[in-house]
C-alpha positions as CSV (number, residue, x, y, z in Angstrom):
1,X,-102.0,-69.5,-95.5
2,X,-105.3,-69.5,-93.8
3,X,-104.5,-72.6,-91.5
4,X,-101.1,-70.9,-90.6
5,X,-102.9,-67.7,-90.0
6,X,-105.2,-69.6,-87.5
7,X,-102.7,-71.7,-86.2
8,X,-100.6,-68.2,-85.3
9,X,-104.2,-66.7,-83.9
10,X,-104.7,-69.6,-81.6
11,X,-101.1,-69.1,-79.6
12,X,-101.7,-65.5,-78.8
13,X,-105.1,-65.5,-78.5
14,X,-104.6,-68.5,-75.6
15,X,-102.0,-66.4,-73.9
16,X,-104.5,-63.0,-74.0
17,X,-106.8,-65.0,-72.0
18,X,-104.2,-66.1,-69.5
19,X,-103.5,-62.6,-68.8
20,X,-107.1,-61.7,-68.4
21,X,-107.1,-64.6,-65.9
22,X,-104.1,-63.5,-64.6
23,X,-105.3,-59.8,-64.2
24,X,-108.6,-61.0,-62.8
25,X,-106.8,-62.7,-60.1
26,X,-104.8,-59.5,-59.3
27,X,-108.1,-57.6,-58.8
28,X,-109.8,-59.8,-56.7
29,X,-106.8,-60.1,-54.4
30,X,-106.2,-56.7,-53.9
31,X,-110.0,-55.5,-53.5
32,X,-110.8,-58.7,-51.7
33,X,-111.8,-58.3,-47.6
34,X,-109.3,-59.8,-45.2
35,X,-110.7,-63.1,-44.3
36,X,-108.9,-65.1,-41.1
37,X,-107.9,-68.8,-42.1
38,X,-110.1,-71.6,-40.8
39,X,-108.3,-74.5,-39.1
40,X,-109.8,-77.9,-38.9
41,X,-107.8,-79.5,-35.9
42,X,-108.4,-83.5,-34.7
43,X,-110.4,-84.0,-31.7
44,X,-107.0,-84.1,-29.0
45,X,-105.1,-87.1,-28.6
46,X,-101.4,-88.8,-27.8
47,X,-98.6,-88.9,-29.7
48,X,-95.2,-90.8,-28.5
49,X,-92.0,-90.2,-29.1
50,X,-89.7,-92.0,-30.4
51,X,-92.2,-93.2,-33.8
52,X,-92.0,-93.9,-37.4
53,X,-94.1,-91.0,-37.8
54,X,-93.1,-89.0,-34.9
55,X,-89.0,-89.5,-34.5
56,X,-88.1,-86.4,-32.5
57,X,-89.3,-84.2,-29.6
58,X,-90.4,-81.6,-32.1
59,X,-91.6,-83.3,-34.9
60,X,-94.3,-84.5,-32.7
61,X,-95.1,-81.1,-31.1
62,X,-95.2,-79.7,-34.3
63,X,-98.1,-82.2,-35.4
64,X,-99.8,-81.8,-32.3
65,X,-103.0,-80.1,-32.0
66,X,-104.2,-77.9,-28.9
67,X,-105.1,-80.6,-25.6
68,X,-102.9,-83.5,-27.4
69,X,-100.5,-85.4,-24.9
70,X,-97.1,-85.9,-26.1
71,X,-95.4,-89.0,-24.3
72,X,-91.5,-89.4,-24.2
73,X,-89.7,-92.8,-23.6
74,X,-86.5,-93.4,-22.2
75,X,-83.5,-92.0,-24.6
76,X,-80.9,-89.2,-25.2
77,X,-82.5,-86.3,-27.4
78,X,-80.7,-83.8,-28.8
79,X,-83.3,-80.9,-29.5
80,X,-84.1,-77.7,-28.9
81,X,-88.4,-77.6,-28.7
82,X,-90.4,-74.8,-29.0
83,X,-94.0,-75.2,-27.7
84,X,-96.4,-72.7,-29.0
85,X,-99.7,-74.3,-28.2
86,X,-101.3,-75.9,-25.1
87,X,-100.2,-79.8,-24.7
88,X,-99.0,-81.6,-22.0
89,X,-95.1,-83.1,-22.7
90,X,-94.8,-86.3,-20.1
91,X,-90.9,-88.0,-20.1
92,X,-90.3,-91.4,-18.3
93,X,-88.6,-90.1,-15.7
94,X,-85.9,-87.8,-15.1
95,X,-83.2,-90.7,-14.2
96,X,-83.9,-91.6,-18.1
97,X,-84.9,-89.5,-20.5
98,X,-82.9,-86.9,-21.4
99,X,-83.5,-83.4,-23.6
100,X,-80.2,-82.4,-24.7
101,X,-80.2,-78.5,-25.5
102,X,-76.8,-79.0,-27.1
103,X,-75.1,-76.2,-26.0
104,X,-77.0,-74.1,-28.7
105,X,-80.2,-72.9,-27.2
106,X,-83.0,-73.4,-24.7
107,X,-84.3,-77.2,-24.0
108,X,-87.5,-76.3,-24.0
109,X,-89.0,-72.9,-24.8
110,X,-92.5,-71.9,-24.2
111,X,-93.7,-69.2,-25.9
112,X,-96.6,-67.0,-26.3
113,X,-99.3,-69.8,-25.2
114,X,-101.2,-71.2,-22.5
115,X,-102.2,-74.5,-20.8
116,X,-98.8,-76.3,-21.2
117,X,-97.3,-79.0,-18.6
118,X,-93.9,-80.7,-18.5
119,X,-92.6,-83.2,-16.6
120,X,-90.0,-86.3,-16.6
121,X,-87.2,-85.1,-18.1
122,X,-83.6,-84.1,-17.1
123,X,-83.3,-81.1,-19.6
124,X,-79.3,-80.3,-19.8
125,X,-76.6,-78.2,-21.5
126,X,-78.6,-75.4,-22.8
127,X,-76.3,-72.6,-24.4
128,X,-74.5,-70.1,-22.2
129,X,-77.0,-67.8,-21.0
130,X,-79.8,-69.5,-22.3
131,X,-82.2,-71.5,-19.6
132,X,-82.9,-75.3,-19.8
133,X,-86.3,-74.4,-19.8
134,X,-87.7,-70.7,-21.3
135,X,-91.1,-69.6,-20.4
136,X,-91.7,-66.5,-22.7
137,X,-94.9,-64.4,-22.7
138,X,-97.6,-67.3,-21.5
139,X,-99.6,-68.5,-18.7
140,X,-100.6,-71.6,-17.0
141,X,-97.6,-73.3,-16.9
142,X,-96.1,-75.8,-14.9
143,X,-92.7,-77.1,-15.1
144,X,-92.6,-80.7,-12.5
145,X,-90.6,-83.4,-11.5
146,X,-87.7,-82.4,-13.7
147,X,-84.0,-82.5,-13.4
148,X,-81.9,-79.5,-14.7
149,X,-78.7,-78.9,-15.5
150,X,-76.9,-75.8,-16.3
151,X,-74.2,-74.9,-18.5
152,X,-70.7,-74.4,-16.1
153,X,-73.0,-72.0,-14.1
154,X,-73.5,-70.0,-17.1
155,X,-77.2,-70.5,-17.7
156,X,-80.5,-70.8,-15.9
157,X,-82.7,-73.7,-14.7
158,X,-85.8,-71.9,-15.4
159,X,-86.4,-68.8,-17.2
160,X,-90.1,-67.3,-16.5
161,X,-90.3,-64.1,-19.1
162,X,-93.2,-61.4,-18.5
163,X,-95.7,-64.2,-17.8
164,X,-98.1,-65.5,-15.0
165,X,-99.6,-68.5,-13.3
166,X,-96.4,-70.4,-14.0
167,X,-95.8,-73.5,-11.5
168,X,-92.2,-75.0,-11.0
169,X,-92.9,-77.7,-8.5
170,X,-90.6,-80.6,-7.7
171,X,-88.1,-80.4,-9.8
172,X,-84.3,-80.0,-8.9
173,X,-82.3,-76.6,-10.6
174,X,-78.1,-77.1,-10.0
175,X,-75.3,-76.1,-11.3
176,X,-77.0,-72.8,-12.8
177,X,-76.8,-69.3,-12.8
178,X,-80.2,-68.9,-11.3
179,X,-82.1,-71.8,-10.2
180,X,-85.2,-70.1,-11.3
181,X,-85.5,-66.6,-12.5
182,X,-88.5,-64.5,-12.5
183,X,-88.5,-61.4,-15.1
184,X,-91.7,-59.5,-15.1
185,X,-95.1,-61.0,-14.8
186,X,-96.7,-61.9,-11.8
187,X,-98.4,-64.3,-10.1
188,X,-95.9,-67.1,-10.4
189,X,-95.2,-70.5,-7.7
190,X,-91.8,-72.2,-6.9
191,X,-92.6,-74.4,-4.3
192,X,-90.9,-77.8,-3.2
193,X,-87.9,-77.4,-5.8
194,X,-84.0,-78.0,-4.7
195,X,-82.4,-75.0,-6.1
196,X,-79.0,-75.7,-4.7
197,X,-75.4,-76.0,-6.1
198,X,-76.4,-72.8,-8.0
199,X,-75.3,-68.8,-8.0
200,X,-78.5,-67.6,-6.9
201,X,-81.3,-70.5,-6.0
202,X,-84.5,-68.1,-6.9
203,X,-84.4,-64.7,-8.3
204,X,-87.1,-62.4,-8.3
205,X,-86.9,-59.5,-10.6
206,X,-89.7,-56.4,-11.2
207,X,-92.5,-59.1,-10.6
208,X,-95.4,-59.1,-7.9
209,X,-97.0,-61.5,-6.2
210,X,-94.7,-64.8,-6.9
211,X,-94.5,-67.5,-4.0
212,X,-91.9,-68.6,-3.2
213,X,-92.2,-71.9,-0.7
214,X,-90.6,-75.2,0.7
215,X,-88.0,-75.0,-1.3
216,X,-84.2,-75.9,-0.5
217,X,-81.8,-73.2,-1.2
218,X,-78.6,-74.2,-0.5
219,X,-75.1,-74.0,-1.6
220,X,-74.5,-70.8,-3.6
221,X,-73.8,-67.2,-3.3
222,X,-77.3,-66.5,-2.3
223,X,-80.7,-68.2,-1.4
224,X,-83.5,-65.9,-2.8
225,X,-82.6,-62.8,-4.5
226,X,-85.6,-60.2,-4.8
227,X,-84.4,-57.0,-6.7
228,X,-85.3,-54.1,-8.2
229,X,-88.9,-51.3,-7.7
230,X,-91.1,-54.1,-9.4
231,X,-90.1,-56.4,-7.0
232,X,-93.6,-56.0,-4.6
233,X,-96.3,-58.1,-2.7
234,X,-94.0,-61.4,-3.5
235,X,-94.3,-64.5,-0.2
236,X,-91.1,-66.3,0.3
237,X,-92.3,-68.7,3.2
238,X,-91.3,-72.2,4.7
239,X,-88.1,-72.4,2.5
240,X,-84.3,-73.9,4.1
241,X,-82.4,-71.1,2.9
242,X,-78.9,-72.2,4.0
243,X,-74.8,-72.4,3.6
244,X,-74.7,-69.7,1.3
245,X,-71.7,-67.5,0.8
246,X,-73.2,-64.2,-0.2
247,X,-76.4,-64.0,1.8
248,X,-79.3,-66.1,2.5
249,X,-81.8,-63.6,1.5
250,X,-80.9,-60.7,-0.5
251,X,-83.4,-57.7,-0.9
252,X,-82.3,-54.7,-3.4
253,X,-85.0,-51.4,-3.9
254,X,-87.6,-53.8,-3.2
255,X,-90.8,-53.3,-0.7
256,X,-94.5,-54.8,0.3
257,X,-93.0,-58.6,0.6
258,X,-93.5,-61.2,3.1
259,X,-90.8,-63.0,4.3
260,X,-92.0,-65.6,6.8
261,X,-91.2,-69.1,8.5
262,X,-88.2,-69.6,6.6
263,X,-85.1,-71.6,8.3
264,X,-81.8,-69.3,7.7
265,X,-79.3,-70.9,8.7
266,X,-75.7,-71.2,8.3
267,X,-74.9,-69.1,5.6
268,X,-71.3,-68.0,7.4
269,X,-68.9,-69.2,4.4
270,X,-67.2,-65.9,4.7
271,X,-66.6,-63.6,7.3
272,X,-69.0,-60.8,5.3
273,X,-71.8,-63.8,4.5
274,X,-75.5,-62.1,5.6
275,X,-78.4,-64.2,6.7
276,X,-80.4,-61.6,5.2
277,X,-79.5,-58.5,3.4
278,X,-81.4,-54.7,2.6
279,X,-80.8,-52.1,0.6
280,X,-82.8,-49.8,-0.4
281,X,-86.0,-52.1,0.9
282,X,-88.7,-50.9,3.3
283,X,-92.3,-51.9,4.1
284,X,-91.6,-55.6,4.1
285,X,-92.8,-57.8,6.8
286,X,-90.4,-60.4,8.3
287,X,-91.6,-62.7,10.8
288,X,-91.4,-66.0,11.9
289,X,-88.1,-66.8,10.3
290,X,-85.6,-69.1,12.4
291,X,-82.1,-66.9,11.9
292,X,-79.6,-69.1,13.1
293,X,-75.4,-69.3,13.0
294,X,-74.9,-66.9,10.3
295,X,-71.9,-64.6,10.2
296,X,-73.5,-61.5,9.9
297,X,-77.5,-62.7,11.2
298,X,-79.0,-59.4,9.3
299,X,-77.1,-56.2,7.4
300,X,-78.9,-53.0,6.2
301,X,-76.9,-50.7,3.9
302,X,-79.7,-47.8,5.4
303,X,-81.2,-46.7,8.5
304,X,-84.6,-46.9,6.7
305,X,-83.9,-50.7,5.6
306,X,-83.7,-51.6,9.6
307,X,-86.8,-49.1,10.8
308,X,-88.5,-49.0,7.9
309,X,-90.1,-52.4,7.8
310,X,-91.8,-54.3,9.9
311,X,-90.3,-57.7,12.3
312,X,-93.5,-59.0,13.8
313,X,-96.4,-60.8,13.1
314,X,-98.9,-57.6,14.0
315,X,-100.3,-59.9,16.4
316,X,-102.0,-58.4,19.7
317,X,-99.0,-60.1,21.1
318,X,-96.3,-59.8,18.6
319,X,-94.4,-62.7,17.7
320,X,-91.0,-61.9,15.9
321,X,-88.3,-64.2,14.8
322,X,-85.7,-66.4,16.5
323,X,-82.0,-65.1,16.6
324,X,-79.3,-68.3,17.5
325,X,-77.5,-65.5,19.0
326,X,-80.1,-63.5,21.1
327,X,-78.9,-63.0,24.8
328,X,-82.3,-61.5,26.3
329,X,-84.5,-63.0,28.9
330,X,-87.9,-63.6,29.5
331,X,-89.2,-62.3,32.4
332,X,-92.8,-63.3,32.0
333,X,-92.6,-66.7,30.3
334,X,-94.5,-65.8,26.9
335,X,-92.1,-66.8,25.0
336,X,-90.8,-63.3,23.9
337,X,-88.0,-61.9,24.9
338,X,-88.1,-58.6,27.0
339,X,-84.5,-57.3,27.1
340,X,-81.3,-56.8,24.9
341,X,-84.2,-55.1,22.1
342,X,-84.6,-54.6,19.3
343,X,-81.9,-57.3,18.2
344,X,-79.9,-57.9,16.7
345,X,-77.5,-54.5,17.8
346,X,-79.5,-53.5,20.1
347,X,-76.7,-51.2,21.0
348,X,-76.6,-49.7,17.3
349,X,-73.5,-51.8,16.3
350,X,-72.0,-51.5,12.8
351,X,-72.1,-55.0,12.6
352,X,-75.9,-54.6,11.7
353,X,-75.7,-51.7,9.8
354,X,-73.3,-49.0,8.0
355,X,-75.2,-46.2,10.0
356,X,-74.6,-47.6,13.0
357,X,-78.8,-48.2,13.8
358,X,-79.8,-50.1,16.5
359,X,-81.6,-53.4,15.7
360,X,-85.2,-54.4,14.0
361,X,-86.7,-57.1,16.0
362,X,-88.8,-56.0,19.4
363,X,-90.1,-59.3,19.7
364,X,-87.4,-61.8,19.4
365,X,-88.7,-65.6,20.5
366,X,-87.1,-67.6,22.8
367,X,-87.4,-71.1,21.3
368,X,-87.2,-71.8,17.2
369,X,-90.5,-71.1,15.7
370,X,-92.7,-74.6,14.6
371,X,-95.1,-75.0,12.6
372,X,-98.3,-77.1,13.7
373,X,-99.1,-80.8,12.7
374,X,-101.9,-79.8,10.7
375,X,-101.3,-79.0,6.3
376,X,-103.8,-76.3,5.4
377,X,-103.8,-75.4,2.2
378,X,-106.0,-72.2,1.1
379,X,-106.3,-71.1,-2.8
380,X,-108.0,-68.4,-4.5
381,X,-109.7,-68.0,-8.2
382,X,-109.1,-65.5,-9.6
383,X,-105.9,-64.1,-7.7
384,X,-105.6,-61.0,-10.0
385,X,-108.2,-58.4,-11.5
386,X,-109.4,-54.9,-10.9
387,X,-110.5,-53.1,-8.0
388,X,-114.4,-53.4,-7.6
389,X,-114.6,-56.0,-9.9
390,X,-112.4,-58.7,-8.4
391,X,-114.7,-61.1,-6.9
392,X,-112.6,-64.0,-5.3
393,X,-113.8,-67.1,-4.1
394,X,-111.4,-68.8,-1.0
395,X,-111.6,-72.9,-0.7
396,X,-109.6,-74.3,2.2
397,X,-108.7,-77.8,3.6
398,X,-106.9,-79.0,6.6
399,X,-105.4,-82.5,6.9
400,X,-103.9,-84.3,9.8
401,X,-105.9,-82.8,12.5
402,X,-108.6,-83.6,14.8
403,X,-111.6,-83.0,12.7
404,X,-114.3,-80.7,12.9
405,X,-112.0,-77.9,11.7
406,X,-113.0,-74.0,12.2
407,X,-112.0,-71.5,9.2
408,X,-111.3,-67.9,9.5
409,X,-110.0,-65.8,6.5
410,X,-108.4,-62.6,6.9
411,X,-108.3,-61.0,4.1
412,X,-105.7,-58.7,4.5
413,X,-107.8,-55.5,3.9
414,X,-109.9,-55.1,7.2
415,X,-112.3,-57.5,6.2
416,X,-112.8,-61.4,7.4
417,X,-115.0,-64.1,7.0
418,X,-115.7,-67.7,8.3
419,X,-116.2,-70.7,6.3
420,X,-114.1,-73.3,4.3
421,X,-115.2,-71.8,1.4
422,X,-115.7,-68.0,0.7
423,X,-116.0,-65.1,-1.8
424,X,-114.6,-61.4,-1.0
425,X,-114.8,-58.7,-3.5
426,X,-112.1,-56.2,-3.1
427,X,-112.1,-52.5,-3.9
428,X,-108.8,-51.1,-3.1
429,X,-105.5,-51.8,-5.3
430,X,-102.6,-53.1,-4.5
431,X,-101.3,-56.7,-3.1
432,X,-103.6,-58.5,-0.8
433,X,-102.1,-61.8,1.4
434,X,-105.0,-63.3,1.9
435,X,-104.4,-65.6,5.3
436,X,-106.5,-68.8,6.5
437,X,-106.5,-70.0,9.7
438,X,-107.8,-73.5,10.5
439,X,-108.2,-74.4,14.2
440,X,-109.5,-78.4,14.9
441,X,-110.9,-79.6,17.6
442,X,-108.2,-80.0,20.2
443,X,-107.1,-76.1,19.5
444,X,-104.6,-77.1,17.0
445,X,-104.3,-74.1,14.5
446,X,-102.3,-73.7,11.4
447,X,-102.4,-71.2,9.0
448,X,-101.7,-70.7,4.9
449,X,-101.4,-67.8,2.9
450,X,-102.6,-66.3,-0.8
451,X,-101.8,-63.4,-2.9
452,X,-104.1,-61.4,-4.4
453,X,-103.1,-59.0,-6.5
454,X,-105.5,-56.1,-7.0
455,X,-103.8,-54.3,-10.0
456,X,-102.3,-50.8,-8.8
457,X,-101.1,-49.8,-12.5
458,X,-102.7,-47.6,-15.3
459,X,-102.2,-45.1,-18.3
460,X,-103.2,-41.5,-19.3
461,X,-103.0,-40.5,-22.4
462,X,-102.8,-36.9,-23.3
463,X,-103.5,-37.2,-27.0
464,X,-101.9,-33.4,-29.4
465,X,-101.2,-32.3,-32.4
466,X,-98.8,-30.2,-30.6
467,X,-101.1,-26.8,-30.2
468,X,-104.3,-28.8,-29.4
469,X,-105.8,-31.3,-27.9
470,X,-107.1,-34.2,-30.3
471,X,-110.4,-35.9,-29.3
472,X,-111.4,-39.0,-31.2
473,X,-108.2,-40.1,-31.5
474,X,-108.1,-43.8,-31.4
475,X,-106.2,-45.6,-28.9
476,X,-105.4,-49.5,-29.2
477,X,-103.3,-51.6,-27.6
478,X,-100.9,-53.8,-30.4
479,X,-99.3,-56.2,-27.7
480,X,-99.9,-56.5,-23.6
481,X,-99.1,-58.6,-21.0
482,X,-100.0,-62.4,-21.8
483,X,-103.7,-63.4,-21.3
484,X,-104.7,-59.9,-21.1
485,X,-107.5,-58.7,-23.5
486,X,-106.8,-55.9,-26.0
487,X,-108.2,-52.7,-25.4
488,X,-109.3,-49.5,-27.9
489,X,-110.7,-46.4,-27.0
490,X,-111.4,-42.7,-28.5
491,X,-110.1,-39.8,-26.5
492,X,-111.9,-37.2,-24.9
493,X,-112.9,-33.5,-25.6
494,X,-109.4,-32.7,-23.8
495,X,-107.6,-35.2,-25.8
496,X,-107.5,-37.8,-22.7
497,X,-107.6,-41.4,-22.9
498,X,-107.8,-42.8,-19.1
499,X,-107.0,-46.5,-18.5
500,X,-107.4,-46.6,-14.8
501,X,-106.7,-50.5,-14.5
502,X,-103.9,-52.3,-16.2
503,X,-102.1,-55.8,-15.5
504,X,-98.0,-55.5,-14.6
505,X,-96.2,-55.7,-17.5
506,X,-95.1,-54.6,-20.7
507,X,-97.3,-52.5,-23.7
508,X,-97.5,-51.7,-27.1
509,X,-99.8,-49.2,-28.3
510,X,-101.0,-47.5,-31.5
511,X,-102.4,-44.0,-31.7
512,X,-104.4,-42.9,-34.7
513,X,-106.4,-40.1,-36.3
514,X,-107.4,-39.0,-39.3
515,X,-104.9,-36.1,-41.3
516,X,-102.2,-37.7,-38.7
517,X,-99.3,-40.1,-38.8
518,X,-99.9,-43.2,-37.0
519,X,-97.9,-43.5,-33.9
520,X,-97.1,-46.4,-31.9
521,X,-95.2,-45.9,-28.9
522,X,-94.1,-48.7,-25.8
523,X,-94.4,-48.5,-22.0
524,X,-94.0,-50.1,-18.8
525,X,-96.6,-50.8,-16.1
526,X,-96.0,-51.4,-12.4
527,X,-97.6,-50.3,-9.4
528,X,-98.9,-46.6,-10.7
529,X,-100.4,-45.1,-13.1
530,X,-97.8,-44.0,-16.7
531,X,-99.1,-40.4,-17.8
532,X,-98.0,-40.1,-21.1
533,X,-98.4,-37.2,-24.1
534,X,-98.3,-37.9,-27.6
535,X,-97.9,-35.9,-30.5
536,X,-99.3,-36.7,-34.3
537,X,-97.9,-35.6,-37.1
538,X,-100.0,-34.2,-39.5
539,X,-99.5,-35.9,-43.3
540,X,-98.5,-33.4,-46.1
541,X,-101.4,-35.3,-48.2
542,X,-103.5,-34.5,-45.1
543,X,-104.0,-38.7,-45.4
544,X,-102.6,-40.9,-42.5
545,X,-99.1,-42.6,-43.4
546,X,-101.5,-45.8,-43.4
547,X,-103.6,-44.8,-46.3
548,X,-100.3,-43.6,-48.5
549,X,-98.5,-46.5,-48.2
550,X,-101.9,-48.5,-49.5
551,X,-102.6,-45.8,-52.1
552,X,-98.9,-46.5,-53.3
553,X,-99.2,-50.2,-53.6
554,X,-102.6,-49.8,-55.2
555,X,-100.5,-47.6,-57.9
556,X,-97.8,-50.1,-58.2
557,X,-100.4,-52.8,-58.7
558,X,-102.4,-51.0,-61.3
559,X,-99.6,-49.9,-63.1
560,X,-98.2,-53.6,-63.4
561,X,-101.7,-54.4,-64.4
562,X,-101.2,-51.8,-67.3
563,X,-98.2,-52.8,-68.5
564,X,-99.4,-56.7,-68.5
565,X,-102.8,-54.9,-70.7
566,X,-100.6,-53.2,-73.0
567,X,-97.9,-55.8,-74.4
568,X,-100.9,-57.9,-74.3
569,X,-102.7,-56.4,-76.7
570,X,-99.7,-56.1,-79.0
571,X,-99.0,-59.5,-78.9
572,X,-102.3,-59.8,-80.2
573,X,-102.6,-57.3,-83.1
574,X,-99.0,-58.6,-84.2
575,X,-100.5,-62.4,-84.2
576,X,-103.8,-61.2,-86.5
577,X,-101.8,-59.2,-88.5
578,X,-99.1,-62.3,-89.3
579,X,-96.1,-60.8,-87.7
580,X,-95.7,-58.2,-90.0
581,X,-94.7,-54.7,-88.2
């Protein structure tokens, strides 16, 4: 009896301290701080694909840690990647290696990361609507030397999502819906591409400061497409913009670009086809552009879209563009013409305009504009930041020229400087085009342009509780523009939280304070500053929401904790007691 008595003990007895342990472990968890997990990543390294250990696209960028180099070889692969950490994905060439999006997807999505490169590949058949390559939410990106293919013009070559510093160089966008769309974001290049045998080549849509340049846009319903209020400050320069049936430069509720030294040409498929087209778009400056043999050479829906920006290069002796069809003369042999101005319709033709104004151009040239022999290229770090605090340094180079070479910057807000390298703090907002000119030694000049966008955009927050002002409310951004920092901050006395300087793009925000429901609430920021009111809740418990729902699952897990305690100790007192009840 006593040996069956212990042996009955024993069972229970081991299962009472498994629940202890158990319960132990509950505690610990629950009362235990928050502690972020620690990685231990390989020093960065290369990983190729096709491998025993590394079959597919993904299974290697999955393995891969932040700086690793991911090397492709020749093949057909059927994938859909996601990239979600910085690496650099080579293919062996676009003629042979192919990423198959399988009508289901993207190729190749990039999302919420920086510090990524791809290049090599022809990415095709990406699902309808999708993009053969999706840039989400990241920065420092560049898409090169690539081949893609759309989906029966149903789908776009490149994607770039509410994101900045992305690069698509060299690479060849046809049969898409956009060659390259721009959503949001800022700051963005597309230089040296063929976007042709698509809809639109490049679309630009509420996004500032993107350049556009070199590329060939030829073959669709329109060249360049820059749309919408957001649409500001972008440089579409140096591009062959031609044979398109819609228009070769189409501009909708958009102002403060630069469209300059671009070859127009040709777009006349129909008898409606624009060389460039406005609605809705003022303070633009349009210069230098060779407008040849189009149907209709420029169309303005408004009078304000043919006065209201401006056709010349501001120059003490303006330079405008060149018009195939302009009929004036030159009288003094500068190379400007002096009659038949503005033009085109410079007898306020409908042909320019519904309303019947007269032209745009005062300074039409006589020959197509050239640019020198000499390459300048001029670049800028950092191109974005806050007024007073954006301290820019300017490098410049100049090839194929007579050497010693002269610099002068402009930069764009009353202020210059000589030097091939340079540093300007600016202290005004908006978008700065930052111009270097290069002259050599046989009075050669040539000239190259930079962004620099000076953000315009910022919040007030008028914090209530629907009678009063709240101060000490607590203000914290939840998401922002990528590679933006996170901001908190307490209101005032009046309730006021000012952010006077905010990047382009979209936010999330939380607003908290103590006897108040937590409120989080989303807004866009463009060129001005959002003034915003918001109104807590108070809580019935006087708690915040926050503190309720973690005083109910404290409850839940102390009652379960209870329970456990409880049938415990009966197991217990039935095992000493021999089963008996």
């Amino acid at each position: 009896m006593l040996a069956r008595t212990r042996e009955g003990v024993a069972g229970p007895e081991g299962k009472w301290r498994s629940t202890r342990l158990l319960i132990l472990c509950l505690l610990v968890i629950m009362l235990a701080p928050s502690v972020p997990p620690v990685f231990v990543r390989a020093n960065p390294g290369t990983l190729h694909v096709p491998s025993t250990q590394y079959p597919t696209i993904q299974s290697a960028v999955t393995a891969a840690v932040s700086g690793d180099s991911i090397i492709v070889a020749s093949g057909t692969y059927a994938e859909n990647v996601l990239i979600d950490k910085s690496l650099t994905l080579t293919g062996a060439g676009n003629s042979s290696t192919f990423l198959d999006g399988q009508g289901i997807g993207p190729g190749v999505t990039v999302f919420t990361t920086s510090g990524v490169a791809i290049s090599g590949f022809t990415i095709r058949n990406p699902g309808i609507f999708n993009s053969s390559v999706l840039v989400i939410s990241s920065f420092q990106v560049k898409v090169s030397q690539s081949v893609l293919v759309g989906s029966s013009k149903q789908s776009n070559g490149t994607t770039i999502y509410d994101s900045y510093a992305v690069t698509v160089a060299s690479t060849v966008e046809t049969g898409n819906l956009y060659g390259v769309a721009v959503q949001g974001g800022f700051a963005n290049v597309i230089q040296e591409d063929n976007a042709s045998g698509n809809v639109i080549g490049v679309g630009i849509f509420n996004s500032t400061g993107n350049v556009v340049k070199l590329n060939t846009l030829r073959y669709g319903s329109e060249g360049v497409r820059i749309w919408y209020p957001g649409a500001t400050g972008n440089l579409v320069t140096r591009n062959l913009i031609a044979n398109n049936s819609a228009a070769g430069i189409s501009m909708l509720s958009s102002s403060g670009n630069r469209i300059i030294g671009n070859e127009v040409d040709f777009n006349n498929l129909l008898s409606t086809t624009e060389g460039i087209y406005l609605s809705s778009s003022t303070g633009n400056r349009i210069y230098y552009n060779n407008i040849r043999n189009n149907t209709l050479q420029v169309y303005a829906v408004y009078a304000g879209d043919m006065t209201g920006s401006v056709w010349n290069d501001s120059g003490t002796r303006p330079k405008g563009n060149f018009w195939s069809d302009y009929n004036g003369t030159d009288a003094d042999n500068d190379g400007i013409g002096d009659t038949n101005r503005p033009w085109p319709c410079f007898r306020a033709s409908s042909v320019c305009s519904a309303t019947r104004v007269t032209g745009v151009d005062q300074s039409p040239l006589m020959k197509p504009w050239t640019f020198s022999s000499l390459i300048i290229t001029a670049a800028g770090q950092p191109v974005i930041g806050c007024p007073s605090v954006l301290n820019v340094t300017f490098t410049g180079s100049a090839q194929k020229g007579a050497p010693p070479y002269a610099y002068d910057w402009d930069f764009a807000d009353g202020s210059r400087s000589a030097g091939q390298s340079v540093s300007h703090v600016y202290s005004a907002k908006g978008t700065f085009f930052a111009t270097l000119t290069v002259i050599d030694s046989s009075a050669t000049n040539g000239t190259d342009i930079v962004p620099i966008i000076v953000f315009a955009g910022g919040l007030f927050l008028t914090v209530t509780n629907g009678q009063a002002s709240l101060s000490k409310a607590n203000v914290t951004s939840v998401s922002q523009p990528t590679g933006q920092p996170r901001f908190s901050q307490l209101t005032n006395a009046n309730g006021i939280a000012a952010l006077p300087c905010l990047a382009p793009g979209r936010y999330s925000i939380q607003v908290s304070s103590s006897g108040y429901e937590t409120r989080r609430t989303s807004f866009f920021i463009g060129n001005q500053t959002v003034d915003m009111l918001q109104i807590l809740v108070r809580t019935s418990s006087g708690l915040p929401v926050v503190l309720l729902v973690v005083g109910g699952v404290a409850a839940a897990v102390v009652a379960l904790l209870t329970v456990l305690f409880v049938r415990a100790r009966k197991r217990n007192r039935l095992a000493r007691t021999g089963g008996a009840r």
